[in-house]
N, C-alpha and C positions, 0 to 999 in steps of 0.2 A: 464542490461536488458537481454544481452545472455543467462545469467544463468537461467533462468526463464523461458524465451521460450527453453532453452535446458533442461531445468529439473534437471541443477546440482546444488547439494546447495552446495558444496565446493567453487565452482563461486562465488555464492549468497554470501557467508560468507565471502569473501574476500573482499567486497564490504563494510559491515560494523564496525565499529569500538564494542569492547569489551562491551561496555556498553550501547550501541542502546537500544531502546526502540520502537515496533511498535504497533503502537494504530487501530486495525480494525475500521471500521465506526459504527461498535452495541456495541462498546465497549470495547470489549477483548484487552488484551497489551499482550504483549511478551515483555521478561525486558532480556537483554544479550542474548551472541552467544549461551549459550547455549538451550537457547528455543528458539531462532530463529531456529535453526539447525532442534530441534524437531518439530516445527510448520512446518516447509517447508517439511519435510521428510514424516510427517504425511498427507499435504495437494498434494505432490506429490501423494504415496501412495493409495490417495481414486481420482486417477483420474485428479487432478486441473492441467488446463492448464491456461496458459498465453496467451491470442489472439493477445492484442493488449495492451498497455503500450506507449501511443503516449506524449512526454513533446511537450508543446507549449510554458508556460510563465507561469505568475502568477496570471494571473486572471483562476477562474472557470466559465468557459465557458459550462462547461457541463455537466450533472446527479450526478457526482459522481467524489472525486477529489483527490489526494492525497497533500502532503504536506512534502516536504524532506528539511531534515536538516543537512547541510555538515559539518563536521570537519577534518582537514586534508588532505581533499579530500576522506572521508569515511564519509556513511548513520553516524550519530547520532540518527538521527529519523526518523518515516514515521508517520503520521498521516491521514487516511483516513476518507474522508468525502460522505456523498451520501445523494439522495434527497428521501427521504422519502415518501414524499406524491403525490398528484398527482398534475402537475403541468399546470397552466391556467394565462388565463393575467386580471388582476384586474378589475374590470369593473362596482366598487364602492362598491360591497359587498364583505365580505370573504369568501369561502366557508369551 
């Protein structure tokens, strides 16, 4: 997580193994270090910070979630998830 909040992708990079694959929540994947490096560099670049990156568990507890997959002790994967619509408690109809 330092590497993120400190803005270094050499960090970041160390973190994942060779063949990771990161899936944004609209879609987009990045396949290896080597686009991981460019997507970080790119998204440092135009400004992107990291606020806050809190792990609790396994349940999604909140808006938006990610999804890590360890090998070795190194990212395999990240899979993000987010809530799309707007959210409300069922009250017999759907909206």
């Amino acid at each position: 997580m330092e590497g993120w909040r400190d803005g270094d992708a050499a960090e970041i990079l160390a973190t994942v193994t060779e063949d990771c694959a990161i899936t944004e929540s609209h879609g987009l994947t990045y396949h290896g270090k080597d686009q991981v490096v460019r997507w970080v560099e790119t998204w440092f670049g135009a400004a992107g910070a990291l606020l806050a990156w809190e792990i609790r568990s396994l349940e999604a507890t909140h808006e938006a979630t990610s999804v890590v997959r360890f090998r070795d002790e190194k990212i395999v994967s990240i899979r993000e998830y987010a809530t799309t619509a707007l959210i409300y408690d069922w009250e017999g109809v759907w909206r």
